[in-house]
DOBA-478070 format. One line per field, with one value per residue: residue number from 1; x, y, z of N, C-alpha, C in turn. Coordinates in Angstrom, 3 decimals, decimal comma. Atoms other than C-alpha are relative to their C-alpha. Layout:
// DOBA-478070
resi: [NUM | ...]
n.x: [X | ...]
n.y: [Y | ...]
n.z: [Z | ...]
ca.x: [X | ...]
ca.y: [Y | ...]
ca.z: [Z | ...]
c.x: [X | ...]
c.y: [Y | ...]
c.z: [Z | ...]
END
This chain:
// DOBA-478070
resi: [1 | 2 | 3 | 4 | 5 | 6 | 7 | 8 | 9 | 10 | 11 | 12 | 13 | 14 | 15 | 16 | 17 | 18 | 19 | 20 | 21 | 22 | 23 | 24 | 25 | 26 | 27 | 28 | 29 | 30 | 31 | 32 | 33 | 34 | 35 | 36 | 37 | 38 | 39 | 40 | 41 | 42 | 43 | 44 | 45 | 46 | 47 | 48 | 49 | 50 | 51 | 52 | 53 | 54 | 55 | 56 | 57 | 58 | 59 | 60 | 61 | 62 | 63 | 64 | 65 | 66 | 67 | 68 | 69 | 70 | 71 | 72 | 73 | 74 | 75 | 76 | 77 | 78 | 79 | 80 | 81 | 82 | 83 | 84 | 85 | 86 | 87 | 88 | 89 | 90 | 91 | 92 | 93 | 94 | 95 | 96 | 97 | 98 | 99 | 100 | 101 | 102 | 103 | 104 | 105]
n.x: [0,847 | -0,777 | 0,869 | -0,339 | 0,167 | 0,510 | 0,962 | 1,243 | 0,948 | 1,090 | 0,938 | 1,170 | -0,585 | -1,086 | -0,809 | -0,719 | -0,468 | -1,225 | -0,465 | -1,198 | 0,108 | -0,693 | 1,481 | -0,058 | -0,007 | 1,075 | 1,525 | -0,186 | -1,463 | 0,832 | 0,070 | -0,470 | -1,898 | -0,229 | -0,342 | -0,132 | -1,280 | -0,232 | 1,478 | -0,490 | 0,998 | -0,621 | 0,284 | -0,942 | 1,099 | 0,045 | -1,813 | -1,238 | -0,814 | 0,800 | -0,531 | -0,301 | -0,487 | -0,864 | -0,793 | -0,963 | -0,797 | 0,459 | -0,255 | -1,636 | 0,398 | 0,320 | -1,064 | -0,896 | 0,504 | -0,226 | 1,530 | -0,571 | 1,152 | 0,186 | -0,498 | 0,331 | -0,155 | -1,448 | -1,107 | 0,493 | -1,056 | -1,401 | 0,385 | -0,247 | -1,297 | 0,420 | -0,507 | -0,933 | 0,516 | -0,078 | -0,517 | 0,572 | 1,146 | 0,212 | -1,241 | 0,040 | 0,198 | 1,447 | 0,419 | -0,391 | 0,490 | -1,003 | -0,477 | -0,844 | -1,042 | -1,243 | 0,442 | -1,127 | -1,055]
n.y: [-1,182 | -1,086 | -1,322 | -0,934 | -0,979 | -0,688 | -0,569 | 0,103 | -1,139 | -0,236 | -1,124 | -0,394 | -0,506 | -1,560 | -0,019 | 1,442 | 0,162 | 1,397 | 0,984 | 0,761 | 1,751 | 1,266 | 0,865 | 0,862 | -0,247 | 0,980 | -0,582 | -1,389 | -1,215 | -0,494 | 1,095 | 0,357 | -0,473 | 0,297 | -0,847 | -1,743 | -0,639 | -1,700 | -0,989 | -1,148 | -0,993 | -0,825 | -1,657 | -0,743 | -0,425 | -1,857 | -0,023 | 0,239 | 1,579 | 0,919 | 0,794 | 1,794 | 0,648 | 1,566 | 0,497 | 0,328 | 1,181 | 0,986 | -0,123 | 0,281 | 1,755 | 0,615 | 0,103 | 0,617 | 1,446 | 0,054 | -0,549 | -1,087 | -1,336 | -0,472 | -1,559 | -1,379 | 0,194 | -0,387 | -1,820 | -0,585 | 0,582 | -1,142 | -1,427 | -0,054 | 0,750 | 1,503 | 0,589 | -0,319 | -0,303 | 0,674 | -0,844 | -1,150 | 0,299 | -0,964 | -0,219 | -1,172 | 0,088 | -0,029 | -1,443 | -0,408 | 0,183 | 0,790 | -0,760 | -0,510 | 0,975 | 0,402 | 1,126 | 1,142 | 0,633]
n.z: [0,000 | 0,727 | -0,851 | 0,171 | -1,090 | 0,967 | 0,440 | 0,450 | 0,128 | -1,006 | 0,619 | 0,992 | 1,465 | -0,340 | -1,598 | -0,368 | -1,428 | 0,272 | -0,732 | 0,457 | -1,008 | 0,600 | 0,500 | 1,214 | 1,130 | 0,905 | -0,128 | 1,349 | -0,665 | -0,719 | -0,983 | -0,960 | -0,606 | -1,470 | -0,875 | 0,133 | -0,089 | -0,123 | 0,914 | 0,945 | 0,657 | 1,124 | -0,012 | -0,331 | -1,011 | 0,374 | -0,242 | 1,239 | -0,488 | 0,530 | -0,906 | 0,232 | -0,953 | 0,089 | -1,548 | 0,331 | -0,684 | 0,835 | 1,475 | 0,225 | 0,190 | 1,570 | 1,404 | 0,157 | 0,458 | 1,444 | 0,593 | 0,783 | 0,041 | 1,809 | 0,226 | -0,678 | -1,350 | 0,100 | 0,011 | -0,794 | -1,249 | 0,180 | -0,176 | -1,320 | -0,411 | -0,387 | 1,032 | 0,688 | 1,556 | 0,638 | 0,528 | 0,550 | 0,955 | 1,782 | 0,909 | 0,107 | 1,680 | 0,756 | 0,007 | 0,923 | 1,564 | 0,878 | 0,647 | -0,734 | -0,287 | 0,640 | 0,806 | -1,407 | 0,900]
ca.x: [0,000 | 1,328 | 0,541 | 0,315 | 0,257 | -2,399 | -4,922 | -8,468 | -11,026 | -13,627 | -16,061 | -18,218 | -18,055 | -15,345 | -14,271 | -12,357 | -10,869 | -7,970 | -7,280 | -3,708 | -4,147 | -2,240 | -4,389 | -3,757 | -2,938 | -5,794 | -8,442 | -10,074 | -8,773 | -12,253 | -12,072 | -11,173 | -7,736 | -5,611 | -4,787 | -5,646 | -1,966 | -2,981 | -5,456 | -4,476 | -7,185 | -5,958 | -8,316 | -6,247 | -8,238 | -9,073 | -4,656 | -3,664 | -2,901 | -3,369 | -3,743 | -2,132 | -1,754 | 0,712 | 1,500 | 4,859 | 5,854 | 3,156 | 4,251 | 7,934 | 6,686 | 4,702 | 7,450 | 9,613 | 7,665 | 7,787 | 4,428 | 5,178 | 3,590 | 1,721 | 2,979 | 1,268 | 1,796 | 5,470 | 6,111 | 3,652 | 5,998 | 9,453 | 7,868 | 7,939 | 10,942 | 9,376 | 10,780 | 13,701 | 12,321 | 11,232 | 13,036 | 12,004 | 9,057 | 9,755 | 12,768 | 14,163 | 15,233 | 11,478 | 10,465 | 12,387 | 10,895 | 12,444 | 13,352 | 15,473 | 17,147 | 20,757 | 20,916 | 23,108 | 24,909]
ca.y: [0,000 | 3,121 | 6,246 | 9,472 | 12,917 | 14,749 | 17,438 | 17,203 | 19,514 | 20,886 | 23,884 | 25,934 | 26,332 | 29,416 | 28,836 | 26,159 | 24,760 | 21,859 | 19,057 | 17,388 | 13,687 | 10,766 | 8,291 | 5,298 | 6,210 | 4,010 | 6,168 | 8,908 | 12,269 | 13,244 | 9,696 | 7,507 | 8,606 | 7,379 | 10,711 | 14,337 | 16,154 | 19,819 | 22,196 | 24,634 | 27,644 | 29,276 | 32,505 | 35,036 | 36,730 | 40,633 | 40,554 | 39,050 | 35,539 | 32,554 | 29,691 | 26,406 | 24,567 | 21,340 | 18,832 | 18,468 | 15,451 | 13,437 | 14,640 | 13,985 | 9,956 | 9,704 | 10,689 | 8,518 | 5,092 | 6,096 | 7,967 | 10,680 | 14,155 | 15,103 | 18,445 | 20,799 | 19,379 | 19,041 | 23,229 | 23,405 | 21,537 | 23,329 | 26,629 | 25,794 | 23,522 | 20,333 | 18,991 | 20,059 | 22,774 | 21,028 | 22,251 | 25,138 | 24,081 | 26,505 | 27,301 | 30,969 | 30,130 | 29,628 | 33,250 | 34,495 | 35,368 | 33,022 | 36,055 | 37,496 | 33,779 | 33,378 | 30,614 | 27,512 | 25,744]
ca.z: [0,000 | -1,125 | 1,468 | -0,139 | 1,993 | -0,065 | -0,428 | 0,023 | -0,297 | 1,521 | 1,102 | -1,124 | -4,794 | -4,622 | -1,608 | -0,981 | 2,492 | 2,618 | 4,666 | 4,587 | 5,111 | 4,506 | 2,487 | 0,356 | -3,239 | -4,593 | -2,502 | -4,391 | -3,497 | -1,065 | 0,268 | 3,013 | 5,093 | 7,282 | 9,268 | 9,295 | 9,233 | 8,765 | 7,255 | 4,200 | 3,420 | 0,089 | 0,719 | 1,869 | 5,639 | 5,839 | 6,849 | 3,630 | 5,241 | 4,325 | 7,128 | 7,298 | 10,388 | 10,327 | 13,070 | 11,945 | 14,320 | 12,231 | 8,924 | 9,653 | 10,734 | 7,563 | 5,737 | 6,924 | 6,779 | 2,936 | 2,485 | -0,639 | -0,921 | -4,130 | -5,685 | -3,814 | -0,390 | -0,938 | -2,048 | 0,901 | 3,337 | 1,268 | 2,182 | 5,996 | 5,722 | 6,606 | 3,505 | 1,093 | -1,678 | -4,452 | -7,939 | -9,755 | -12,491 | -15,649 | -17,513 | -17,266 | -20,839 | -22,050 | -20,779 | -22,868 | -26,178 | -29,186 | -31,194 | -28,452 | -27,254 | -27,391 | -30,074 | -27,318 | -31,207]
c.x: [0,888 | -0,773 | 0,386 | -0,395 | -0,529 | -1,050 | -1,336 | -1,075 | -1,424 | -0,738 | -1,417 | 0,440 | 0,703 | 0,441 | 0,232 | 1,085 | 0,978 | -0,062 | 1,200 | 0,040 | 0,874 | -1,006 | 0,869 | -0,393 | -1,101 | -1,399 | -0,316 | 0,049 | -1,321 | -0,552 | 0,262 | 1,441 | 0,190 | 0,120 | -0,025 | 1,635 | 0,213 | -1,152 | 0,713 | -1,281 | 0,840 | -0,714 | 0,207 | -1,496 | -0,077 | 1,681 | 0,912 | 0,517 | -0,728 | 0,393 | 0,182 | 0,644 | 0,461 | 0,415 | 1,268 | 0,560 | -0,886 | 0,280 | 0,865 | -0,515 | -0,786 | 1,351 | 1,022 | -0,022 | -0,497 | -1,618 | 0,631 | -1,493 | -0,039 | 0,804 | -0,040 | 0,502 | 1,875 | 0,432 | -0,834 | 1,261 | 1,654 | -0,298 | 0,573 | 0,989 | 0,127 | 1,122 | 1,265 | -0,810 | -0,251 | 0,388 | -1,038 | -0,596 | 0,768 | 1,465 | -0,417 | 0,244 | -1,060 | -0,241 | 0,479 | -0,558 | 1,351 | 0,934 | 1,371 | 1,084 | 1,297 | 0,249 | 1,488 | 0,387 | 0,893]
c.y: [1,238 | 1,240 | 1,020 | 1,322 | 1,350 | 0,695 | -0,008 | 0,866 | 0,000 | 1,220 | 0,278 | 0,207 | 1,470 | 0,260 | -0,882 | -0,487 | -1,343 | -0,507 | -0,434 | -1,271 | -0,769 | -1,063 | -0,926 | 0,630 | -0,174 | 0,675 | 1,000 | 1,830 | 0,697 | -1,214 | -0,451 | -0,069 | -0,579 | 1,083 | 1,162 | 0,518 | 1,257 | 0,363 | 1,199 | 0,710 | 0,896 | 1,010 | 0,420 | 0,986 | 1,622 | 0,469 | -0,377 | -1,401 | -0,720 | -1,140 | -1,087 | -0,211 | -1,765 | -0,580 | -0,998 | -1,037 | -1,115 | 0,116 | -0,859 | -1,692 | -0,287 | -0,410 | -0,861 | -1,521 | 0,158 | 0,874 | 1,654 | 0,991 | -0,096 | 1,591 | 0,930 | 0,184 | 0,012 | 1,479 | 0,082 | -0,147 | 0,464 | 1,000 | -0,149 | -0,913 | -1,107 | -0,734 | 1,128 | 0,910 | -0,678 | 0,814 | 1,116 | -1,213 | 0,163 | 0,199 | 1,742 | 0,318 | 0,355 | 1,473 | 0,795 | 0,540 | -0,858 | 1,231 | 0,731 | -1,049 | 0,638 | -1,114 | -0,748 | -1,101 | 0,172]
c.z: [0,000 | 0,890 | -0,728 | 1,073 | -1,394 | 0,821 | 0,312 | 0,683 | 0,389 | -0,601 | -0,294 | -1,280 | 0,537 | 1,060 | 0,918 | 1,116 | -0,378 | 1,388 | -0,172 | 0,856 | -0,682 | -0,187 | -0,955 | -1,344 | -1,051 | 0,191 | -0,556 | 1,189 | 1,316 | 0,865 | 1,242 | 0,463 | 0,772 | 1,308 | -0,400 | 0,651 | -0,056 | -0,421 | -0,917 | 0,207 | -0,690 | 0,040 | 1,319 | 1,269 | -0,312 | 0,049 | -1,553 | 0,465 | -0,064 | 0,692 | -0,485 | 1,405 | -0,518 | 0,787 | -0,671 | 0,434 | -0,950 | -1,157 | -0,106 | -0,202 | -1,433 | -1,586 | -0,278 | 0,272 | -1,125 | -0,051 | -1,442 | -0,094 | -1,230 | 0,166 | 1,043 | 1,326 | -0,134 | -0,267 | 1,389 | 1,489 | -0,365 | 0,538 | 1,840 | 0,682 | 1,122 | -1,167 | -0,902 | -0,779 | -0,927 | -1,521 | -0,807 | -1,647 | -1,452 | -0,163 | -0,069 | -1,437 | -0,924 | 0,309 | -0,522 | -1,252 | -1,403 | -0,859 | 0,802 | 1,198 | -0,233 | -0,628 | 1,022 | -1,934 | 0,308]
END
């Protein structure tokens, strides 16, 4: 069984609340978990902040009887240096425009 440390969503249409659970890979992503591990809320309060509580002593143990974060939860856990950063996405290359590259022959 394959634990992932994911995501799952709560709410109202447009306004959407997080859970961070560790759940079998196989369950679907609003399914059955093994363990609530935090809470995200991506809208920002009248301050401009945006909460996430994490009980870091259960993360760390997930993480290290093999459970893997999806995407999100991993920059979530680089950000507060639970986990390593994970690398940068995009290419500073690509933003570039092609016309104004340096041609790399």
């Amino acid at each position: 069984m394959v634990v992932r440390l994911r995501l799952q969503r709560f709410g109202r249409t447009h306004s959407p609340f997080y859970r961070m659970v560790a759940a079998d890979s196989r369950a679907p992503r609003d399914g059955k978990f093994l363990e609530i591990i935090g809470t995200y809320n991506p809208i920002a309060n009248s301050a401009g902040i945006k909460e996430i509580r994490l009980k870091a002593d259960r993360i760390r143990y997930w993480i290290s009887v093999g459970a893997q974060p999806s995407e999100r939860v991993a920059w979530i856990l680089g950000k507060f240096g639970i986990l390593p950063p994970p690398p940068q996405r995009f290419s500073v290359q690509r933003m570039i425009p092609k016309k104004n590259r340096e041609s790399e022959d």
